[in-house]
DOLOTOR-57066 format. One record per residue (C-alpha): residue number from 1; x, y, z. Coordinates in nm, 3 decimals. Example, Ala and Ser with C-alpha at 12.3 -4.5 7.8 and 13.67 -1.06 7.14 Angstrom:
2
+-----+---------+---------+---------+
: seq :      xx :      yy :      zz :
+-----+---------+---------+---------+
:   1 :   1.230 :  -0.450 :   0.780 :
:   2 :   1.367 :  -0.106 :   0.714 :
+-----+---------+---------+---------+
***
This chain:
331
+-----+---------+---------+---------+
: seq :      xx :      yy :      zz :
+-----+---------+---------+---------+
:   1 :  -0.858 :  -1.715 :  -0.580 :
:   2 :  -0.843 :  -1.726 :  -0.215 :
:   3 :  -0.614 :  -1.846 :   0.020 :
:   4 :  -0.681 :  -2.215 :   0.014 :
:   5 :  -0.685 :  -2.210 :  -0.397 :
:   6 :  -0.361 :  -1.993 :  -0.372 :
:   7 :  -0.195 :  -2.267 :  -0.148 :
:   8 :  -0.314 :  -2.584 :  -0.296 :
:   9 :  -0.185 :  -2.388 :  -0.668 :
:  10 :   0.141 :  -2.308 :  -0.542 :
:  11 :   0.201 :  -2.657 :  -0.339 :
:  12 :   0.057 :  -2.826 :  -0.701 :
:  13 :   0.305 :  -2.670 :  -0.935 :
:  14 :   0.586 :  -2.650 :  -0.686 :
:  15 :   0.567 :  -3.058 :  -0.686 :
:  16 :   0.516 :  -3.125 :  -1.021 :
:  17 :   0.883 :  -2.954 :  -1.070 :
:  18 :   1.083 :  -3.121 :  -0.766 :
:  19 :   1.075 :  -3.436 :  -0.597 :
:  20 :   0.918 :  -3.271 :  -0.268 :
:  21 :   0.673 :  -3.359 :  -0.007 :
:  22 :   0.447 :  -3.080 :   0.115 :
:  23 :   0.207 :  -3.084 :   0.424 :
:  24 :  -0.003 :  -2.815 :   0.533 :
:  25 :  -0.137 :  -2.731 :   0.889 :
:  26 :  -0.404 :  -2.438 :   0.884 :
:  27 :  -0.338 :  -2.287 :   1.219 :
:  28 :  -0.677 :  -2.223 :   1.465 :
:  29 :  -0.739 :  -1.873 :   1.362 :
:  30 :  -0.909 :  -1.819 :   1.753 :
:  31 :  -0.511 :  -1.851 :   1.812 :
:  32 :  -0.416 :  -1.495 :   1.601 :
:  33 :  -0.072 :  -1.611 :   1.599 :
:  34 :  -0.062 :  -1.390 :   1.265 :
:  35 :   0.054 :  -1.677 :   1.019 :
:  36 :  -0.218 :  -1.876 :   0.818 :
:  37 :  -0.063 :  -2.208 :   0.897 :
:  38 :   0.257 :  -2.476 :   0.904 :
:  39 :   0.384 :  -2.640 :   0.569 :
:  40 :   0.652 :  -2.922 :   0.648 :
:  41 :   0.839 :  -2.981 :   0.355 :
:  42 :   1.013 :  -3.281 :   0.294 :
:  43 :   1.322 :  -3.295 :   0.019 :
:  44 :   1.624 :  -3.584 :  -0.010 :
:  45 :   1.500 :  -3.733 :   0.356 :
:  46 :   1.534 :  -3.365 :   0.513 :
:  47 :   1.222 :  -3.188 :   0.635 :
:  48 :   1.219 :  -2.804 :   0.727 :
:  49 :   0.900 :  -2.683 :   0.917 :
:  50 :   0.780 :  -2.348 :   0.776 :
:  51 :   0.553 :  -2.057 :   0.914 :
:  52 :   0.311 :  -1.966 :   0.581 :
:  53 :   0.160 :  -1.614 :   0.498 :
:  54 :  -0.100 :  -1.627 :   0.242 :
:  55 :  -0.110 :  -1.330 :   0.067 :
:  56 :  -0.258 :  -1.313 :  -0.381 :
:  57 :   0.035 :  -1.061 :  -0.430 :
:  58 :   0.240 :  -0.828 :  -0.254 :
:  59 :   0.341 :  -0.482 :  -0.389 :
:  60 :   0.647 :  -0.319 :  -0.271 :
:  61 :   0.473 :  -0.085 :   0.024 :
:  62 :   0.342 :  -0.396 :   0.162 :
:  63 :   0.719 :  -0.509 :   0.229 :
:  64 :   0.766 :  -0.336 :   0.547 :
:  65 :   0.494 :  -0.603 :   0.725 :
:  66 :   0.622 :  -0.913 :   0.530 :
:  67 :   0.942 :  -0.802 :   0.678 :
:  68 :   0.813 :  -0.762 :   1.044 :
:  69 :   0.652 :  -1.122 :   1.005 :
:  70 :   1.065 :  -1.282 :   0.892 :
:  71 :   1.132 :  -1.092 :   1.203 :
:  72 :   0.911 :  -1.293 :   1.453 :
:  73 :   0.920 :  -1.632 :   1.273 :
:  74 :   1.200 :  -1.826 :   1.300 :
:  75 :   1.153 :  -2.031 :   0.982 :
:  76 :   0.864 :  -1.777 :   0.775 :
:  77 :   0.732 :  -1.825 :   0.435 :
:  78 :   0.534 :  -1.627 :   0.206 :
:  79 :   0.342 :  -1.761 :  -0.026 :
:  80 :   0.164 :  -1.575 :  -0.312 :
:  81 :  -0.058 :  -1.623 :  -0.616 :
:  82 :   0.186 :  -1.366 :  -0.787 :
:  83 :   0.474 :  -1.153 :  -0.665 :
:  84 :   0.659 :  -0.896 :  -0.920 :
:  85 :   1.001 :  -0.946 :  -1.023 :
:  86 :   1.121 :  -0.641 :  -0.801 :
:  87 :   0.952 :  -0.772 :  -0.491 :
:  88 :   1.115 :  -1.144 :  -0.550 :
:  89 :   1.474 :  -0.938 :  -0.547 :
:  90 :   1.395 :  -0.759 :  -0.213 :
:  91 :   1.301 :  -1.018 :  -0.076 :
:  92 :   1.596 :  -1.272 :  -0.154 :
:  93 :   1.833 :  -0.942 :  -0.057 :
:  94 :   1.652 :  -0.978 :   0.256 :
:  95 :   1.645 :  -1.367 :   0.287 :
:  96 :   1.269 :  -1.432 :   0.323 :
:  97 :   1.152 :  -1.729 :   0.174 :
:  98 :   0.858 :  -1.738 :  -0.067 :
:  99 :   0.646 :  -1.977 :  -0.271 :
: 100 :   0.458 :  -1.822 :  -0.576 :
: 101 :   0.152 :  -1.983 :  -0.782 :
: 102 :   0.323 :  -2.040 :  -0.997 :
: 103 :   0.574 :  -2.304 :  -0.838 :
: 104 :   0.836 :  -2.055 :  -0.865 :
: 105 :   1.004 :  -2.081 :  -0.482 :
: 106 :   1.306 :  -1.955 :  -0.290 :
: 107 :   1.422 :  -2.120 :   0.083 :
: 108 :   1.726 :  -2.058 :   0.190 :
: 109 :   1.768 :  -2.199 :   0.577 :
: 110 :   2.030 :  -2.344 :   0.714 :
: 111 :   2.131 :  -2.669 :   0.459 :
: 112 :   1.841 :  -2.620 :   0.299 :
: 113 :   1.807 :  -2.445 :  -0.060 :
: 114 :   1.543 :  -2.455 :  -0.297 :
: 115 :   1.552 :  -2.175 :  -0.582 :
: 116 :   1.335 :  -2.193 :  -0.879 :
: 117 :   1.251 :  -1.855 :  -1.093 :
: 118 :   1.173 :  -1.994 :  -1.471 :
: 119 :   0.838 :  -2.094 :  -1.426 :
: 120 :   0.614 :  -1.826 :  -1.594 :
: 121 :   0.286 :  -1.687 :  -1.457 :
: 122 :  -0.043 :  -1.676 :  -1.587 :
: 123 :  -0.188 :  -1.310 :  -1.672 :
: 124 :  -0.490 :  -1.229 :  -1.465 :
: 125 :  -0.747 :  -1.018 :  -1.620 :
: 126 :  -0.743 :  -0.669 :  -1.470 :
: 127 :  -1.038 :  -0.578 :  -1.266 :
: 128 :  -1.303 :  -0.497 :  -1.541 :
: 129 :  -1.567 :  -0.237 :  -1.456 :
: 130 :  -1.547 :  -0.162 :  -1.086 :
: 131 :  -1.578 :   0.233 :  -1.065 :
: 132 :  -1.419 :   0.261 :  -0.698 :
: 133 :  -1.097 :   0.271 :  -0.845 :
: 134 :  -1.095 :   0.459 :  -1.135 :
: 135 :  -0.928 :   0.822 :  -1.076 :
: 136 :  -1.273 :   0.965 :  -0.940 :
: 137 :  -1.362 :   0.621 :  -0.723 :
: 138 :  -1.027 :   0.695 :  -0.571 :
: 139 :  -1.082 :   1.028 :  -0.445 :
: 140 :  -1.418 :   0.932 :  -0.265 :
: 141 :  -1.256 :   0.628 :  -0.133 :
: 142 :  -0.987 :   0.842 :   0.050 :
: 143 :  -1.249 :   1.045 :   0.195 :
: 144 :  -1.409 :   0.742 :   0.303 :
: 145 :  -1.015 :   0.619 :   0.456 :
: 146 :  -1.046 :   0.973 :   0.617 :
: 147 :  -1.386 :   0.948 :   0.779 :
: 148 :  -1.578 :   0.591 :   0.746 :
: 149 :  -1.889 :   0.712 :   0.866 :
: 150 :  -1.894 :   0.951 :   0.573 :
: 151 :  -2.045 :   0.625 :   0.377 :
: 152 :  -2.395 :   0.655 :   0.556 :
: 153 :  -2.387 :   1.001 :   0.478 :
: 154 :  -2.635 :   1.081 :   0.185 :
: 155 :  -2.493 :   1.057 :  -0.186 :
: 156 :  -2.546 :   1.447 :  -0.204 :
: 157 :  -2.346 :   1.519 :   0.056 :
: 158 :  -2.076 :   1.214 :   0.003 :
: 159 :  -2.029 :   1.397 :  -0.374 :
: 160 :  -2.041 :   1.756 :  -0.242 :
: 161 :  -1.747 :   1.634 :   0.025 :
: 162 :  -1.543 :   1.449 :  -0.204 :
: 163 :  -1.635 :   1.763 :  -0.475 :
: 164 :  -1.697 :   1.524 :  -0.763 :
: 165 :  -2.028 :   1.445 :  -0.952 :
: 166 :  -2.328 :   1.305 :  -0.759 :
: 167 :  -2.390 :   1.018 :  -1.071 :
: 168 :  -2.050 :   0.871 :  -0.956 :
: 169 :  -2.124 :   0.742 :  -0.591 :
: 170 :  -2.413 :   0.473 :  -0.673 :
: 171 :  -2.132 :   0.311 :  -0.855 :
: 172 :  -1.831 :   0.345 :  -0.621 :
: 173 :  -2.011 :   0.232 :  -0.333 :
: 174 :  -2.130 :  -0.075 :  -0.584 :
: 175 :  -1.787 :  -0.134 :  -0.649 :
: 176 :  -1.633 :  -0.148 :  -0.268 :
: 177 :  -1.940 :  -0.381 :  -0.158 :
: 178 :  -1.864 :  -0.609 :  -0.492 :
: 179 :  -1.488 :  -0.645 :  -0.448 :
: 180 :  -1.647 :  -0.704 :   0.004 :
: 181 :  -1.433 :  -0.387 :   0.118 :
: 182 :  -1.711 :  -0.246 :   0.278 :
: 183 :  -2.052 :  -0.444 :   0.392 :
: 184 :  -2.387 :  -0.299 :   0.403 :
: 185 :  -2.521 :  -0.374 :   0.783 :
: 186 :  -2.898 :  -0.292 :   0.689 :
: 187 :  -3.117 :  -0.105 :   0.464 :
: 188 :  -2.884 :   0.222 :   0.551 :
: 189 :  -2.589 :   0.159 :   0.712 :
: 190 :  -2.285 :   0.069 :   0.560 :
: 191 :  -1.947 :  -0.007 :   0.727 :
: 192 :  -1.554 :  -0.054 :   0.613 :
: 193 :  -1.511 :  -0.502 :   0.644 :
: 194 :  -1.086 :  -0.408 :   0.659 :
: 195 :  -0.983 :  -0.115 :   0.661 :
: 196 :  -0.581 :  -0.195 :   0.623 :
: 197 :  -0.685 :  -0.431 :   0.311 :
: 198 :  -0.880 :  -0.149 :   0.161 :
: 199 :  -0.578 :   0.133 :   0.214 :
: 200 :  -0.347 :  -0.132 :   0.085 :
: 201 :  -0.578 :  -0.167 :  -0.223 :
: 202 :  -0.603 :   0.221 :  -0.229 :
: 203 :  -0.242 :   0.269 :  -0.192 :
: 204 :  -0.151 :   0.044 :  -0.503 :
: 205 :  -0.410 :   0.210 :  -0.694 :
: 206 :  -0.315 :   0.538 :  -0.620 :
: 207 :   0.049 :   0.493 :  -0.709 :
: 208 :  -0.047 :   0.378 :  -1.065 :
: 209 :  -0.402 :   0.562 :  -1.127 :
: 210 :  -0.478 :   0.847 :  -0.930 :
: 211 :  -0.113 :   0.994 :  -0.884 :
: 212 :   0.029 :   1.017 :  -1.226 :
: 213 :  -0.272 :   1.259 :  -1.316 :
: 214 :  -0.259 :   1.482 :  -1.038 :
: 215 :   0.147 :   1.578 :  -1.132 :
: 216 :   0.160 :   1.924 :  -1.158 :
: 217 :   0.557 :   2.012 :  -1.173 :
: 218 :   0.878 :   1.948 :  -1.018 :
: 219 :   1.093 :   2.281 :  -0.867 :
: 220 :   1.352 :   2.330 :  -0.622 :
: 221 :   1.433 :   2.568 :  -0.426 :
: 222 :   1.553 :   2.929 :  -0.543 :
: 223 :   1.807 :   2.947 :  -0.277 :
: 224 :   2.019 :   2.587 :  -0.243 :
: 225 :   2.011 :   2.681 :   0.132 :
: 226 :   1.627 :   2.735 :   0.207 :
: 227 :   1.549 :   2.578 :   0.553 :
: 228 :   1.236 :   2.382 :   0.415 :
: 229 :   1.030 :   2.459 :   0.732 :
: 230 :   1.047 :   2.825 :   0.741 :
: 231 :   0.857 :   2.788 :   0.397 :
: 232 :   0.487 :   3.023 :   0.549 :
: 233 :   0.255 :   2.828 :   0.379 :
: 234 :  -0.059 :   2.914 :   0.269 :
: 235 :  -0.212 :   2.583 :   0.461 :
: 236 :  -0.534 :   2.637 :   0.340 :
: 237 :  -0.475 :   2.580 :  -0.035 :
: 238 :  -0.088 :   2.444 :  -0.014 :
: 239 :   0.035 :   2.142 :   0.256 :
: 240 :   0.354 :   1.908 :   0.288 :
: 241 :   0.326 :   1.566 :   0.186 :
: 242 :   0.565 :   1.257 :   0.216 :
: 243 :   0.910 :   1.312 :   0.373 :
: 244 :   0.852 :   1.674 :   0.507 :
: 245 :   0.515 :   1.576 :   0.604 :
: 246 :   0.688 :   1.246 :   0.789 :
: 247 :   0.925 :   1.489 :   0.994 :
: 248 :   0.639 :   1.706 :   1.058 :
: 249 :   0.446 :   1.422 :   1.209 :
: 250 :   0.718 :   1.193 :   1.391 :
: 251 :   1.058 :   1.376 :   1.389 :
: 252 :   1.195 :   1.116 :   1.284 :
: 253 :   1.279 :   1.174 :   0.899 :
: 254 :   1.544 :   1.422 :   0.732 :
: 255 :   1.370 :   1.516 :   0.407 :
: 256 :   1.580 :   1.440 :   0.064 :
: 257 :   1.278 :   1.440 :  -0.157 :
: 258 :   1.001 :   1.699 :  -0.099 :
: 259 :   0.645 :   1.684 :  -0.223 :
: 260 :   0.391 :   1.945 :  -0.182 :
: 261 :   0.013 :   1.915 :  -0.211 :
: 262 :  -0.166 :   2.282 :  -0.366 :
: 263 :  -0.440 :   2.416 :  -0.497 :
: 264 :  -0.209 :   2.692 :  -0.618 :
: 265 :  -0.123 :   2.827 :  -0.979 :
: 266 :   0.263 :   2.720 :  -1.082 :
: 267 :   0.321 :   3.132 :  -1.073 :
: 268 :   0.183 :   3.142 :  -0.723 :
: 269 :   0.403 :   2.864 :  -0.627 :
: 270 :   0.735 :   3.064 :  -0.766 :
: 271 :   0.613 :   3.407 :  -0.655 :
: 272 :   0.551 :   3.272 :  -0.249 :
: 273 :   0.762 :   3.025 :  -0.200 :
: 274 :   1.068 :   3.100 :  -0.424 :
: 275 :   1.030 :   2.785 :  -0.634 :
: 276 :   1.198 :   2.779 :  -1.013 :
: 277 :   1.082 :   2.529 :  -1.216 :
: 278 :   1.336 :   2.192 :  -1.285 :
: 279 :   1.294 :   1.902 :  -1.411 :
: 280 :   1.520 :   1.744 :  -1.205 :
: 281 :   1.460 :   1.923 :  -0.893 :
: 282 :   1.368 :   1.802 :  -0.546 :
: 283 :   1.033 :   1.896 :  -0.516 :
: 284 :   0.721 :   1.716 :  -0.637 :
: 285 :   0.441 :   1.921 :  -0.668 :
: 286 :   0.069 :   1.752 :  -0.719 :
: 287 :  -0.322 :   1.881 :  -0.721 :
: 288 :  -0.454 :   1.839 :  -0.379 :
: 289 :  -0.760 :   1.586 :  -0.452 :
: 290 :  -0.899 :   1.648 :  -0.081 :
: 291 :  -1.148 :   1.892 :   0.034 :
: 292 :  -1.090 :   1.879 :   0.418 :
: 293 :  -0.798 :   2.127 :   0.588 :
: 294 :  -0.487 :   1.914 :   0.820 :
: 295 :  -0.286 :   2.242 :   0.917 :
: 296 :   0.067 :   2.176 :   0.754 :
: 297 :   0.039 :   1.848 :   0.631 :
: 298 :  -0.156 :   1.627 :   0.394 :
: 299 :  -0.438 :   1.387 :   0.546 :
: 300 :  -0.179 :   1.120 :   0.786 :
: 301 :  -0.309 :   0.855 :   0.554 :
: 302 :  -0.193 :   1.048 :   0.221 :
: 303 :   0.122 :   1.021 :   0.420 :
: 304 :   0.194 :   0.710 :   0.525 :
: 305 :   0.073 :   0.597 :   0.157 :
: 306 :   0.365 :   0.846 :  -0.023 :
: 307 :   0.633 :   0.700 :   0.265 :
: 308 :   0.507 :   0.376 :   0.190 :
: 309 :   0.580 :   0.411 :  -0.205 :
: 310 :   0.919 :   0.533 :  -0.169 :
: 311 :   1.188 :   0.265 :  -0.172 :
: 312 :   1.396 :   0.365 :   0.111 :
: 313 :   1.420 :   0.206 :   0.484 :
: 314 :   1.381 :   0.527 :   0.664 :
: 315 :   1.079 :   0.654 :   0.468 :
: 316 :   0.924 :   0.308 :   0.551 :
: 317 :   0.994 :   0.292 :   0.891 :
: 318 :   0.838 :   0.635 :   0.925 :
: 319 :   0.554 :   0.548 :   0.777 :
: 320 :   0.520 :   0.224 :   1.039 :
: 321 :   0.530 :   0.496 :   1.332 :
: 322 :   0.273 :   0.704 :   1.169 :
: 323 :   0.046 :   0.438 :   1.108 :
: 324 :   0.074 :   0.279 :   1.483 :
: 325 :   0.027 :   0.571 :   1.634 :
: 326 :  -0.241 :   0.784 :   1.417 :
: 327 :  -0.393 :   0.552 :   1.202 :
: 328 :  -0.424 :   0.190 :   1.400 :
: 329 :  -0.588 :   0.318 :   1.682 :
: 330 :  -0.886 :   0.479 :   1.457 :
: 331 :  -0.956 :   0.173 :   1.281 :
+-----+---------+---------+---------+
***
C-alpha cells in the first residue's frame, strides 16, 4: 500500500466502528513541514485538528523520530498500516496518538479520548524472493550503507569487497531496484533513492536475519573490575560495537551491555582479553560481516543500528547524536 491507500484504510475502518467524521488535508509537500497532512476529526459535536505521519509500520528503533515529531506538533498523529503490539504500548506510555489500518486508534488530548485495540489485522505476505535481504543480500547492502558509490563498482569487485560469491550481486542489486531503494540513472550508474528508508529497512532486517547467525558467544570479564577501555585490541580482526562503541564515538554513553565485533577464535578471545565464557555475561560477542578496518569501533552505521535496537533512552539518544553528526551529513 502506500500512503494514500494506508490513510483512506485506516480512516475506512476507523468509521465503520464509531460515529466519527474524518477530513483529510494533504499538506503542499514544497512546504517540508515534515507531516503528510491535517485530519480534523469530528466526534459528539467536538472536533480536534490533528498533524498525520504516514508511515506502513513502525518498528521499535524507528521510535526515537516518531517521538521527535510528538515533540514539535502540538496535536501529532501517527498513522500506520500496522504497528506491533510493543510499539502501540510505548507509544500510549508516551502519549502519542496513532491510527492503525486496521481502525484500531488511540487519542488522548485534552477532553478528547478515543481508544480502540480489538480490531484484528490482516497478515501480509512476507516479502517473497527478494535476495537483498537474505543473510548474504544484507552484508552487501551494508557495504553499500558504507560507501554508495561502491554500487557502480563492477560485480567482481562489489563481491570481492563484500567477500561473498560473485553469483549473488545480479540478484541483490535486482532486489534493491525492485523494492525502488536504489534507482538505476543510466545504462551504468546506479544511485541510493533514500538512504534513511533503506538503513531503516536494513536495520529491521538485520535485527531478525543477519544478527542471530553471526552470534558467536557471550563472556564477561575475568576480573569484575576490568576498565573496558584499557582492553589493547587487536583492531584489525576485533572492534567495539554498540554501547562501548557509542562512548567511543560521542562520550556520551556509560556502557552496561558490551558487544564486540571479531574475527577471532573463542580461545583467542579468553587468552587476550581475559574473557570466560557465561551465558549470562555482559558481553556479546558476534562474527564481524565487514571487510573494511574503523580503528576501535565497528562501521558508525553498525552502531547507530545496535543503539538503535536496544530499548533504552540513553542508547537511543546516542544513537540520534551519532547519526546527526556522522551519518546525515554523508547522505
Amino acid at each position: 500500500m502506500n500512503d494514500v491507500d494506508i490513510l483512506n484504510n485506516a480512516i475506512h475502518n476507523l468509521e465503520k466502528d464509531v460515529p466519527i467524521t474524518l477530513n483529510w488535508k494533504t499538506i503542499d509537500i514544497k512546504k517540508d513541514t515534515g507531516i503528510d497532512g491535517e485530519l480534523a476529526i469530528t466526534i459528539n459535536n467536538q472536533q480536534i485538528l490533528m498533524f498525520v505521519e504516514i508511515k506502513k509500520d513502525v518498528k521499535n528503533h524507528q521510535l526515537f523520530n516518531i517521538f521527535e515529531c510528538n515533540r514539535r506538533f502540538e496535536n501529532f498523529l501517527l498513522v500506520a498500516e500496522k504497528l506491533y503490539p510493543k510499539v502501540k504500548k510505548e507509544l500510549r506510555e508516551n502519549y502519542i496518538n496513532y491510527l492503525e489500518g486496521n481502525g484500531n486508534v488511540y487519542i488522548n488530548k485534552n477532553d478528547f479520548f478515543l481508544y480502540i485495540d480489538t480490531n484484528k489485522t490482516n497478515g501480509n505476505p512476507k516479502e517473497k524472493g527478494n535476495r537483498a535481504f537474505t543473510k548474504t543480500g544484507l552484508k552487501v547492502v551494508f557495504h553499500f550503507l558504507l560507501n554508495p558509490q561502491l554500487l557502480n563498482e563492477t560485480q567482481r569487485e562489489i563481491a570481492d569487497i563484500a567477500n561473498v560469491a560473485l553469483g549473488n550481486i545480479p540478484l541483490i542489486i535486482h532486489g534493491l531496484l525492485e523494492n525502488k531503494f536504489i534507482l538505476k540513472l543510466n545504462k551504468n550508474e546506479y544511485v541510493i533513492n533514500n538512504y534513511e528508508e533503506l538503513l531503516n529497512k536494513w536495520i529491521t532486517e538485520f535485527q531478525q536475519t543477519l544478527r542471530p547467525t553471526i552470534f558467536k558467544q557471550r563472556f564477561r570479564f575475568h576480573n569484575k573490575n576490568q576498565d573496558w577501555r584499557e582492553l589493547e585490541l587487536n583492531t584489525e580482526k576485533t572492534v567495539w560495537g554498540g554501547e562501548p562503541a557509542g562512548d567511543i564515538i560521542t562520550n556520551h554513553l556509560r556502557p552496561e551491555k558490551f558487544i564486540l565485533y571479531t574475527k577471532e577464535t573463542v580461545k583467542d578471545l579468553m587468552i587476550k582479553y581475559r574473557l570466560l565464557p557465561d551465558d549470562e555475561g555482559d558481553i556479546w560477542v558476534y562474527d564481524m560481516f565487514w571487510t573494511l578496518n574503523f580503528n576501535k569501533t565497528a562501521p558508525k552505521e553498525l552502531v547507530y543500528t545496535d543503539l538503535m535496537i536496544n530499548d533504552d533512552k540513553r542508547s537511543k539518544e546516542t544513537a540520534k547524536l551519532i547519526f546527526d553528526e556522522y551519518i546525515q551529513p554523508n547522505i
